[in-house]
C-alpha positions in Angstrom: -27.3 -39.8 27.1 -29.5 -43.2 27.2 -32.3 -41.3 28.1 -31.7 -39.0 25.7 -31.5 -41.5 22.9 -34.7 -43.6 23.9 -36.5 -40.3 23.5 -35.1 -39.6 20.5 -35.8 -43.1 19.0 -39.8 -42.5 20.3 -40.3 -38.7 18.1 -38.6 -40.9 15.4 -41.4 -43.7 15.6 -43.9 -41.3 15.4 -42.7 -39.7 12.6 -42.5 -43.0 10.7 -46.0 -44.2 11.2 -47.4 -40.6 10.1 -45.2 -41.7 6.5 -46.2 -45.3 7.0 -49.8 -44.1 5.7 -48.4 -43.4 2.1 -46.2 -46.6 2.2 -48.9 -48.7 2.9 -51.6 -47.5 0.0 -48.0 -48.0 -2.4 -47.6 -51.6 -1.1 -51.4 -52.6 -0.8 -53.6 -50.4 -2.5 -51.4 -50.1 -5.7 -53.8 -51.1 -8.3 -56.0 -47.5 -7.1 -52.5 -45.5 -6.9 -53.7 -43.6 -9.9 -56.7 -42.6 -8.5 -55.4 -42.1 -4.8 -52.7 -39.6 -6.3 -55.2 -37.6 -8.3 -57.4 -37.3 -4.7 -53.9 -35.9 -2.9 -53.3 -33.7 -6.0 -56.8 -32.5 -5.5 -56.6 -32.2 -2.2 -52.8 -30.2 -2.1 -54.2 -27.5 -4.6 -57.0 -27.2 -2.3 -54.7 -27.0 0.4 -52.2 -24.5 -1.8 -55.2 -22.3 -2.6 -56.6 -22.4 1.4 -53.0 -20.8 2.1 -52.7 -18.4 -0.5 -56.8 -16.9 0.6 -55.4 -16.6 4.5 -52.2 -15.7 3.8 -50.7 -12.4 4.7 -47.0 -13.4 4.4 -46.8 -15.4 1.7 -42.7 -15.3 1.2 -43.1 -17.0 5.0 -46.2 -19.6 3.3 -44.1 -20.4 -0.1 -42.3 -23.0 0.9 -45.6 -24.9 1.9 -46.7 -24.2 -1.3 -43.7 -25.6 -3.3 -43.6 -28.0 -1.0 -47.5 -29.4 -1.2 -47.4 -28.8 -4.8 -44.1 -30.8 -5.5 -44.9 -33.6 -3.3 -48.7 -34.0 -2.1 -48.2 -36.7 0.0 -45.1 -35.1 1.8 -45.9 -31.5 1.5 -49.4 -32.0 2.9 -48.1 -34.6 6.0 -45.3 -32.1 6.8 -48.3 -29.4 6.7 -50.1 -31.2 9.6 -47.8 -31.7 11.6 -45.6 -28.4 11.7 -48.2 -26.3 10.2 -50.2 -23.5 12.2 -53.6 -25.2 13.2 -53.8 -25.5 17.0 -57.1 -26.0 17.5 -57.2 -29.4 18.7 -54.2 -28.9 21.1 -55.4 -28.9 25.0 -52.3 -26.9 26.5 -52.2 -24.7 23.8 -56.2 -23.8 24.1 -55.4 -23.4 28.1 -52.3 -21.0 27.1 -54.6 -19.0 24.9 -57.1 -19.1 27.8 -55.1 -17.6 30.6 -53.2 -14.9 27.9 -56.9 -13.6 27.7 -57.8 -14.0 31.6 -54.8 -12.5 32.2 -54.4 -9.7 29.9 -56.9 -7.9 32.9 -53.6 -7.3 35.3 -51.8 -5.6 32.0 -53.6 -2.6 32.0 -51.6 0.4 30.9 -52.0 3.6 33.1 -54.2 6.3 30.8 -51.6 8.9 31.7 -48.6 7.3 30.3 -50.8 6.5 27.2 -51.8 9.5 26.2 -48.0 10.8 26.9 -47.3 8.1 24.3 -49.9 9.2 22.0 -48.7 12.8 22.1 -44.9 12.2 21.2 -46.1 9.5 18.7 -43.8 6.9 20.1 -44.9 4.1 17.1 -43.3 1.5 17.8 -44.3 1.6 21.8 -47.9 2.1 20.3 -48.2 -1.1 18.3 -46.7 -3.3 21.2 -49.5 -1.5 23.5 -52.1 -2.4 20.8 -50.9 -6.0 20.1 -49.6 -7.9 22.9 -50.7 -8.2 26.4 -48.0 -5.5 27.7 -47.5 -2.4 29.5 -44.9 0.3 29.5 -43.5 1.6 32.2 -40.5 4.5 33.3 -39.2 3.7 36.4 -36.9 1.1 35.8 -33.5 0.5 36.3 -31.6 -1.5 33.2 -28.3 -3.1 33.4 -26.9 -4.7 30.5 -24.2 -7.7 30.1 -21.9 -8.4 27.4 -21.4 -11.8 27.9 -22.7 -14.4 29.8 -19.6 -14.8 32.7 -20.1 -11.5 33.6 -24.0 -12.0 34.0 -23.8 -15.0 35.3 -22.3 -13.8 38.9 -24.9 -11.2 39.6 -27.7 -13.2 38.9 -26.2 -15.9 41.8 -25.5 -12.6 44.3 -29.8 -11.8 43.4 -30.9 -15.3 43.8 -29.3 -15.6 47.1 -31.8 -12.9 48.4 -34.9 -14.4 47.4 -37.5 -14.3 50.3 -40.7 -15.4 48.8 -40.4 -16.7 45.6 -37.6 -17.4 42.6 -39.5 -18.0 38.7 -37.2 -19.7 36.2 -37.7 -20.3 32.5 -35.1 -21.7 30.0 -34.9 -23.5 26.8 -31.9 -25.6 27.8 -30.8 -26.5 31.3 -27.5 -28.4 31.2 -25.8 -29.6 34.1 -22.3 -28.4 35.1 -20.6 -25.5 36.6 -22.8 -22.9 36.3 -26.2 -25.2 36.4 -25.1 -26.7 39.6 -24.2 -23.4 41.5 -27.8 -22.2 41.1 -29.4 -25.2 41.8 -27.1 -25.3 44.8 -28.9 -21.7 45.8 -32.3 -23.3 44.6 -32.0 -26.1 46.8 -31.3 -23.8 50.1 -34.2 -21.5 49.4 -36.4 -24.5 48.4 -36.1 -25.6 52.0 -36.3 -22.3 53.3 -39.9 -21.7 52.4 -39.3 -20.0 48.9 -41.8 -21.1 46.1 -39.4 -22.3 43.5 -40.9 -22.7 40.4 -38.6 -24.1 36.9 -40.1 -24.3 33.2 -37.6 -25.7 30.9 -38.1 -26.9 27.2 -38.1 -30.5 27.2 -36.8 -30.5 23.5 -34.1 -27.9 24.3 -33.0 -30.1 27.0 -33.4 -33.2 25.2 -29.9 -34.5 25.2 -28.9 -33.2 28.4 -31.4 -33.7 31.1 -33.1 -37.3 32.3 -36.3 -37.9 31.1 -37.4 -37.8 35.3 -35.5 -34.5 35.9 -38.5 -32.5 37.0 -39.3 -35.3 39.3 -35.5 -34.9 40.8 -36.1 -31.5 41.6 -39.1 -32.4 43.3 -37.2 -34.3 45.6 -35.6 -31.1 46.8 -38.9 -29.2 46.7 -38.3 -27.6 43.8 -41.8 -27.7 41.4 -40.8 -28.3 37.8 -42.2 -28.3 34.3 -40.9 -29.9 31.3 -42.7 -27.8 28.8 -44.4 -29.8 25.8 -43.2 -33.3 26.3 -41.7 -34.9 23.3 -44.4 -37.8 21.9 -44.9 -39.1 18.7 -48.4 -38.5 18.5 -48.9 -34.9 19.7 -48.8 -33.7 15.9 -47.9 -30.1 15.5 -47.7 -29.1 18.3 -44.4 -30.9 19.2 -42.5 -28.3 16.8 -43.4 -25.8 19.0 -40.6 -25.0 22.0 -40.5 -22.7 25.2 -37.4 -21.0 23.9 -37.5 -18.4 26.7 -35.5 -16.7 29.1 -36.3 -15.2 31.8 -35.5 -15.0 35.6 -38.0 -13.3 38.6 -36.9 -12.6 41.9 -39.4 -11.6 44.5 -41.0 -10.0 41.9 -38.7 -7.3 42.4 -36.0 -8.0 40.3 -35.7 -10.1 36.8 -33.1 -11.3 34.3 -33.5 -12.3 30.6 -31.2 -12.4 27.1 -29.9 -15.1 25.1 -28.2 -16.6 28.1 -29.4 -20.2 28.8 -28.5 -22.4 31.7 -25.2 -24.2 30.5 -21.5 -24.1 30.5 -21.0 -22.4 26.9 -23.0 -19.6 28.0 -20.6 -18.4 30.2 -17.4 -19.4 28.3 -16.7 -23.1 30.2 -15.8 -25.6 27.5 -17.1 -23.5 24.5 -16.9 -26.1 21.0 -17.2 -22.5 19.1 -14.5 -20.2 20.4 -16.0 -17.3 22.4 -19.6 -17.7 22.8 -20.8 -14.0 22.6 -24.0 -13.9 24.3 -25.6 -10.9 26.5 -27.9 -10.6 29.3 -30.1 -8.1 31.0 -31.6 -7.3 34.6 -34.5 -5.0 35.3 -35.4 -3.6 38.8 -39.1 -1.7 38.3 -42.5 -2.2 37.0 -41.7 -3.8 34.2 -40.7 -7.1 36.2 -44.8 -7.7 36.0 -44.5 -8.0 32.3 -42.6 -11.0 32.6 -43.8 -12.5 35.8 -47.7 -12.8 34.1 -45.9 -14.1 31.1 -44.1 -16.9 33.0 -47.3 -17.5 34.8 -49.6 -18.1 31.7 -47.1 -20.6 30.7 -47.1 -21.8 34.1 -51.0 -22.2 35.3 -51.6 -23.7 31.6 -50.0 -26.4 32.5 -51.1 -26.8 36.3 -53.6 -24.5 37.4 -52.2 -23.1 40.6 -52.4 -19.9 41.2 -55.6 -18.3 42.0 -54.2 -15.0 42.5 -51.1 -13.8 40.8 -51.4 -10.0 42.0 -49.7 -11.6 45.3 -46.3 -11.8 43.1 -46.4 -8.4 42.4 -44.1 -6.0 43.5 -44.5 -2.7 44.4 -41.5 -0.2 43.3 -41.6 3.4 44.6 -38.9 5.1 42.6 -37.9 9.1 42.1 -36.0 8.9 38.8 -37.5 7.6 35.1 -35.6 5.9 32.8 -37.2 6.0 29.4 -39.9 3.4 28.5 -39.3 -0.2 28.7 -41.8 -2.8 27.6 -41.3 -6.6 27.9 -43.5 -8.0 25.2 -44.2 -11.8 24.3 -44.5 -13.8 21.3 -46.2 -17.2 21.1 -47.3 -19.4 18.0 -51.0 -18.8 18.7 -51.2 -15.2 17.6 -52.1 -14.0 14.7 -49.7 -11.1 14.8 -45.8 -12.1 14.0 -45.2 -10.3 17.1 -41.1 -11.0 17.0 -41.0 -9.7 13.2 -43.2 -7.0 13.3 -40.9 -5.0 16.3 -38.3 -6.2 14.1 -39.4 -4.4 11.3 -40.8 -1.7 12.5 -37.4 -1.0 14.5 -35.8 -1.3 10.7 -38.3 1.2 9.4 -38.2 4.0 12.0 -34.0 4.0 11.9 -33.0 7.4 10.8 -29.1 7.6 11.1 -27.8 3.5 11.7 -29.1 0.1 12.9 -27.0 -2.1 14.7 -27.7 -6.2 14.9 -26.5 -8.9 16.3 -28.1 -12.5 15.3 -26.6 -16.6 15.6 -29.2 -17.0 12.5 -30.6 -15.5 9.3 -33.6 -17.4 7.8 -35.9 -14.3 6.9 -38.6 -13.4 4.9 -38.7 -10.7 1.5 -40.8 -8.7 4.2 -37.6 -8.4 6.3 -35.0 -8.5 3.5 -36.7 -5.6 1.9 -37.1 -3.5 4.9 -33.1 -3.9 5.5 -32.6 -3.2 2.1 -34.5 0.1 2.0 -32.9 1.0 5.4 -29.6 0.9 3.8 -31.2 2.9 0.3 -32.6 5.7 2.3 -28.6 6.0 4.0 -29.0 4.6 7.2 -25.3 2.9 8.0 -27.5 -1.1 8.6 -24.9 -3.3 10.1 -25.2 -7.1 11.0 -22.6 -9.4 12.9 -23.0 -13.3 12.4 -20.9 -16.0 14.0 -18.0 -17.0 12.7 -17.9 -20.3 14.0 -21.4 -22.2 13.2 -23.0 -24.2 15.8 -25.1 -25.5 12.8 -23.8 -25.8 9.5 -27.0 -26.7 7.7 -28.5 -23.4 9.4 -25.1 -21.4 8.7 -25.3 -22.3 5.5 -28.9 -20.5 4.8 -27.5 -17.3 6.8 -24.5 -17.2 4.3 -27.3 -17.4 1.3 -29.0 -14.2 2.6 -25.4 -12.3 2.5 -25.1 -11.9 -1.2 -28.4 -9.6 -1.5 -28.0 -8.1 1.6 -24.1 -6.9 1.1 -25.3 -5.8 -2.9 -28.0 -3.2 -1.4 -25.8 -1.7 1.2 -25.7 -3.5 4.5 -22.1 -4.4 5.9 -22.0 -7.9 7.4 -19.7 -8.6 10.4 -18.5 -12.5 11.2 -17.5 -12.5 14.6 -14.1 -13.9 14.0 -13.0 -15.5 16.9 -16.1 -17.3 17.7 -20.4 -17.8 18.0 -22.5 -14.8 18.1 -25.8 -15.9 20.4 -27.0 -12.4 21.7 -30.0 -11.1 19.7 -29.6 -7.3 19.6 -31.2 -4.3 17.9 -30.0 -1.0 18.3 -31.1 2.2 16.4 -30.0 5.8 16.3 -28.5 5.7 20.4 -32.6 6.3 21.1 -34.3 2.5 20.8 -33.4 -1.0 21.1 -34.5 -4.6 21.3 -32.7 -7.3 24.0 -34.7 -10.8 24.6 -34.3 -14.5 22.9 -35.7 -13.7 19.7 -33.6 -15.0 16.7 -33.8 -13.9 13.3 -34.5 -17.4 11.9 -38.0 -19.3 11.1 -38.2 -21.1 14.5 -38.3 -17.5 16.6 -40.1 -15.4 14.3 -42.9 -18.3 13.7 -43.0 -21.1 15.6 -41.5 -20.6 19.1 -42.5 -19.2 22.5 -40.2 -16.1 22.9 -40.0 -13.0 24.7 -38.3 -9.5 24.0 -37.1 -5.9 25.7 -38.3 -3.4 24.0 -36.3 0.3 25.5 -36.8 3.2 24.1 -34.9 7.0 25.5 -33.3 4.4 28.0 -30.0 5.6 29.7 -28.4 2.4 29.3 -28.6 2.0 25.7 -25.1 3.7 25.7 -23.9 0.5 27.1 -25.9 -1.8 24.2 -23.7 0.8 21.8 -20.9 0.5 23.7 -21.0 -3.1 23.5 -21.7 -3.1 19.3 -18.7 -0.8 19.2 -16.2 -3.0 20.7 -17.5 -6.7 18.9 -17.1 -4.8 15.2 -13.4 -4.4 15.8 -13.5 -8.2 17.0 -14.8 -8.8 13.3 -14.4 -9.2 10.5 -16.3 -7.0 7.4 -17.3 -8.9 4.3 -16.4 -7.8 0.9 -17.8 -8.6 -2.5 -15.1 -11.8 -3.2 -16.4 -13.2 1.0 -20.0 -13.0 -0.5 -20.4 -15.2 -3.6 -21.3 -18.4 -4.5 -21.0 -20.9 -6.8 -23.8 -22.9 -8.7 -23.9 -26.1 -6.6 -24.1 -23.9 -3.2 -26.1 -21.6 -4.4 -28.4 -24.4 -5.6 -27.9 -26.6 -2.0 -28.3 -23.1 -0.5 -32.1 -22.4 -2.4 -32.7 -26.2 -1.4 -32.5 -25.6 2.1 -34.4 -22.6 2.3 -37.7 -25.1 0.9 -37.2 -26.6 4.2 -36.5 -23.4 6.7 -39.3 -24.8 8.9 -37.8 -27.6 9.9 -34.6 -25.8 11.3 
């Protein structure tokens, strides 16, 4: 916890001397604080008009605008340093660098293209065209309601590893189900098996020593605490590996919302139940995430001269569908996590199922729900009902009022936190991966998703939906207003979604 709060104390420092700047012309440079002013105001409506020429979102760009054009100082500061200019950022340039050198392993067989092409399978299409991913059939999907019951098979998988065992996680928190894979991780370690472990050093801020990669080095376990915290690393620093994702010998791989800590799997929850899911995939589509992880990973150290030796060769008789892990990563231009989003909202002909911790969306979304619900498609949404964050609960609760008037039924999940981040359409498609409806995912964060489509284990993703609605509890007109004041702090907070 020390640890934790020296860190803290350094992002704080950092932040204060980037405000210093504007104290310091106030305190010494007052008798030009006219003219100083009128340069900032100058220089935010250049600013303001530089956004609205590039922008192709602009519900996602107004609050920089407001913001700038409110408070020029602020507005502009705050631009720099959470704003989308990563130019100057070495890691993120190396990132970019080995997405493109990599992109050459990701080639998607002409065959199962055209097949694609033919049954005008959009939504497959777009990933194909967008993101450096493949689709593949032969895969076999299992799907896990919560975390305690996927936490058990992914120990009985990682006890098998031969050659190596890729791990990737926002937060790693030690306890019970922390220490029982490192205890695995440890054995294989000194067994021979390359383990490899990228964790978020933000997520695991509070949690983990500042030296905790060098800990697991001790064991031979190589480590990566991705994006170190430091007050003068600009915008990048908003920017986390929010992740998940597990490979096994290249042969089998686990993702979801499930990170690596206690709550996850229902040990000393603060919420209730936590409601979380995971997924495991044996077949081709493993490669997806493997180059992903590796991008991430050679970025930071270079290693690997060959990463075709961690892929795995599957020889299966029966096809499942098509299954494409996809990416998403601050750097592209595409809004990767929103657009499958949306496009999964558009093409939903009889109901759309979703499950999401947080709701900080755009019109772009809000209207595509909306219209969903219009053209009769039964749109349903199930929230926590016990907040992790309140400030961020309280922005979900302001989208509820708009949403419930044009159709969509809200469920709060009564007895505890929804963290699983579901989409499921019309028993034929669905989305399963670590991408929040909030801000951070759809804008800022490192993510990756599970795109199925005509997948026999979708039944299971229903099945799941099925049973959490009767754990819920439906809102009504009288559970959806708001006053003045909170619908004032509500239209407050949204000016600042970036931040949260």
């Amino acid at each position: 916890m020390l640890n934790a709060v020296k860190r803290i104390v350094i992002v704080l420092i950092g932040v204060l001397l980037q405000f210093g700047f504007s104290i310091m012309i106030r305190l010494f440079f007052y008798k030009y604080l006219g003219i100083i002013t009128l340069f900032y105001s100058i220089a935010s409506i250049l600013i303001v008009l530089g956004i609205l020429k590039e922008s192709t979102r602009l519900s996602n760009d107004l609050p920089w605008v407001i913001l700038i054009l409110i408070f020029p100082i602020f507005g502009t500061i705050l631009l720099i340093t959470l704003g989308k200019n990563y130019s100057k950022n070495k890691l993120l340039r190396n990132i970019f660098a080995y997405e493109k050198e990599y992109s050459k392993y990701l080639e998607q067989d002409e065959k199962l293209k055209k097949e694609i092409e033919k049954k005008q399978l959009d939504n497959i299409e777009y990933l194909m065209n967008r993101t450096n991913s493949f689709v593949s059939k032969n895969n076999e999907i299992s799907y896990y309601p919560y975390g305690e019951i996927f936490y058990p098979e992914l120990l009985k998988e990682l006890k098998k590893a031969k050659k190596f065992i890729f791990m990737e996680y926002f937060i790693i928190k030690e306890g019970i189900m922390w220490n029982g894979i490192l205890d695995i991780l440890k054995e294989k370690a000194s067994q021979g098996v390359d383990v490899r472990i990228l964790y978020d050093d933000m997520g695991s801020l509070a949690v983990l020593k500042t030296d905790y990669a060098n800990q697991l080095a001790e064991y031979g376990i190589k480590c990566i605490s991705f994006n170190k915290l430091s007050p003068f690393r600009g915008i990048f620093m908003n920017n986390r590996d929010h992740r998940k994702m597990t490979i096994i010998d290249g042969a089998v791989a686990f993702s979801g919302g499930v990170n690596l800590s206690d709550e996850y799997i229902n040990i000393n929850s603060k919420y209730g139940i936590w409601k979380d899911n995971g997924i495991k995939i044996v077949g081709d589509a493993i490669w997806n995430l493997t180059v992903m992880f590796l991008t991430l990973w050679n970025a930071n150290r270079n290693e690997d001269k060959d990463i075709t030796q961690f892929k795995h060769t599957f020889k299966m008789k029966e096809e499942n569908g098509y299954v494409i892990p996809y990416g998403v990563a601050p750097l592209h231009k595409d809004l990767i996590g929103e657009d499958v989003y949306i496009n999964m909202i558009n093409s939903a002909k009889k109901y759309l199922y979703i499950m999401t911790p947080y709701l900080i969306i755009d019109t772009d979304m809000v209207n595509s729900l909306c219209r969903a619900a219009k053209r009769g498609v039964d749109v349903r949404m199930i929230v926590p009902g016990i907040p992790d964050k309140k400030i961020v609960y309280t922005q979900t609760v302001s989208f509820f009022k708009v949403l419930h008037e044009n159709g969509i039924k809200i469920y709060k999940f009564t007895n505890g936190f929804v963290h699983s981040k579901v989409f499921l359409s019309d028993d034929k498609r669905a989305v399963v991966g670590t991408i929040n409806m909030d801000y951070r995912s759809l804008y800022l964060h490192f993510e990756n998703g599970i795109y199925m489509e005509d997948v026999k284990q979708l039944k299971d993703i229903s099945c799941d939906f099925e049973t959490t609605f009767k754990e819920c509890q439906k809102l009504e007109d009288k559970d959806v207003k708001a006053g003045f004041i909170k619908s004032l702090w509500q239209a407050i907070l949204r000016l600042f979604a970036p931040l949260f």
